[in-house]
N, C-alpha and C positions, 0 to 999 in steps of 0.2 A: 900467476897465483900459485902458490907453493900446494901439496899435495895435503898436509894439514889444513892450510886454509879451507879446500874444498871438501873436507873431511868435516871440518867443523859447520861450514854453509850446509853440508849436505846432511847434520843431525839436527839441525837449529833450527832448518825452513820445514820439515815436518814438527817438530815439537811445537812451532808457531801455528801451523795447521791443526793439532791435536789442542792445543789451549783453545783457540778461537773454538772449536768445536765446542767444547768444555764451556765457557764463555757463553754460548748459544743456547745450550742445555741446560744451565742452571738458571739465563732469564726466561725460556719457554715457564721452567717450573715455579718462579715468583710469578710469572703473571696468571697460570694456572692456579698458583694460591690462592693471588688475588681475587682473582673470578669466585673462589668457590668463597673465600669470607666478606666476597661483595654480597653473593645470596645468601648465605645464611642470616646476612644481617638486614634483610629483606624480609627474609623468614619470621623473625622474632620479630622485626615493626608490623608487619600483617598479622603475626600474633597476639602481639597487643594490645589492638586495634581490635582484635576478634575479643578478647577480655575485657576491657570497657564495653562492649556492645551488650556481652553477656552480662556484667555487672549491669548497666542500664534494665537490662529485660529483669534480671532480678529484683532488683529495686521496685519496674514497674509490677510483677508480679505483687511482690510484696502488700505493694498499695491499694491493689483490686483485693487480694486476701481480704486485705483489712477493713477495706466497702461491704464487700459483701458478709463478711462475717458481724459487723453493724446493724446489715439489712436482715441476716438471720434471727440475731440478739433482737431488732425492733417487731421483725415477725412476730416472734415465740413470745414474745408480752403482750403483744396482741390476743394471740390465740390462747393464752391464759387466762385474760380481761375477759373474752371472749366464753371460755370454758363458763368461769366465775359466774357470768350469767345464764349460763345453760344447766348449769347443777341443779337449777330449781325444778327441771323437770327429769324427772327418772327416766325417761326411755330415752332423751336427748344425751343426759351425761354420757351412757356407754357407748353411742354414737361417736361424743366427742375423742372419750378416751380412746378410740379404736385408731382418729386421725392423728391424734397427738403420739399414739407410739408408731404412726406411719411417717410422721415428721422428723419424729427421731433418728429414727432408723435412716430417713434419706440424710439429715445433717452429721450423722457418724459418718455414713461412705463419703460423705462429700469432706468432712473434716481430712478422714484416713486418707482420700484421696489427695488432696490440699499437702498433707505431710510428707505421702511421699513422694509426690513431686518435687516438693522442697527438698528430702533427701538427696534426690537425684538431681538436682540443681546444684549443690554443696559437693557432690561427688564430682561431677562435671567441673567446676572451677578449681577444686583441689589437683586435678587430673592434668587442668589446663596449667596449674597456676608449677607442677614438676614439669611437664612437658617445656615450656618455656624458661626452667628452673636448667634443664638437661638442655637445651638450645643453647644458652649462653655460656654454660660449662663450657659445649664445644665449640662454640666462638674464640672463647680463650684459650684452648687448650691449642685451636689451629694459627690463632696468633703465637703463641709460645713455640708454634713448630717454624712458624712462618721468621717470625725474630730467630731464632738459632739458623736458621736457613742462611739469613741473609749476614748472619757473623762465619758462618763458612764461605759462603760466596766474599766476603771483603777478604776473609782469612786467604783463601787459593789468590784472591786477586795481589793481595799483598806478597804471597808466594812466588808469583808467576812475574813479578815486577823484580824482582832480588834476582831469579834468576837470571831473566832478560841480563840484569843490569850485569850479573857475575858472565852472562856470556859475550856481553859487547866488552865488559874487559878482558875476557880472555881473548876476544877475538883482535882488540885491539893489540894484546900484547906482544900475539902471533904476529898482528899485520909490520910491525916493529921491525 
């Protein structure tokens, strides 16, 4: 073998050694992509799954509101009905009035109470509903790194094939 020939085996079989390595490292890091937009998309179906659950309890929230604020409403015409026939005695009426502004007063806190709950119910799904909004942002955004990843990984693959190819013709042209 001429001294060029072993010149050129001797810059070729490390550069073959340096690509493979290269080769090695760019699919550890697609498969490490993969991993991490396997869970994130894990993330976001556990998320909303957790959203339906909360819409559900919403909903049932809602329903009992609406019972019990019925059962308030059928109360308070009761104790009306009620009043109505007790006005005929003077020392009863102020009796009654004394209950009927203690009634009051518990169906405001329980109203106020009711509300803002509700508030913070609406706050919590607005919360949820960006949080899973900023989930899927970064599902896409690590696909878009993940796709450009892998048009550079085809791009050096395609690179690393030209040369091969330009060094087995020079190598052939040497062996000539």
């Amino acid at each position: 073998m001429s001294t060029l020939g072993k010149v050129l085996v001797g810059l070729v079989l490390p550069l073959i050694v340096v690509w493979m390595v290269l080769i090695a490292s760019v699919a550890q890091l697609n498969k490490n992509w993969a991993q991490e937009i396997e869970k994130l998309q894990k993330n976001v179906a556990k998320l909303e799954e957790e959203v339906k659950q909360t819409e559900l309890d919403i909903v049932k929230a809602r329903d009992e509101i609406g019972v019990v604020q019925v059962a308030l409403g059928q109360e308070l015409a009761s104790k009306r009905a009620h009043q109505a026939d007790l006005e005929q005695a003077r020392s009863d009426s102020i009796e009654i009035a004394a209950r009927l502004k203690n009634l009051v007063a518990t169906s405001e806190a329980a109203l106020k109470s009711a509300e803002e709950a509700r508030d913070r119910r609406d706050a919590e799904r607005k919360d949820e509903t960006k949080a899973l909004a900023d989930k899927r942002a970064e599902v896409e955004a690590l696909q878009k790194v993940n796709g450009e990843q892998m048009a550079d990984l085809q791009k050096l693959r395609d690179e690393f094939k030209n040369v091969l190819q330009a060094n087995r013709a020079l190598l052939s042209r040497t062996a000539h």
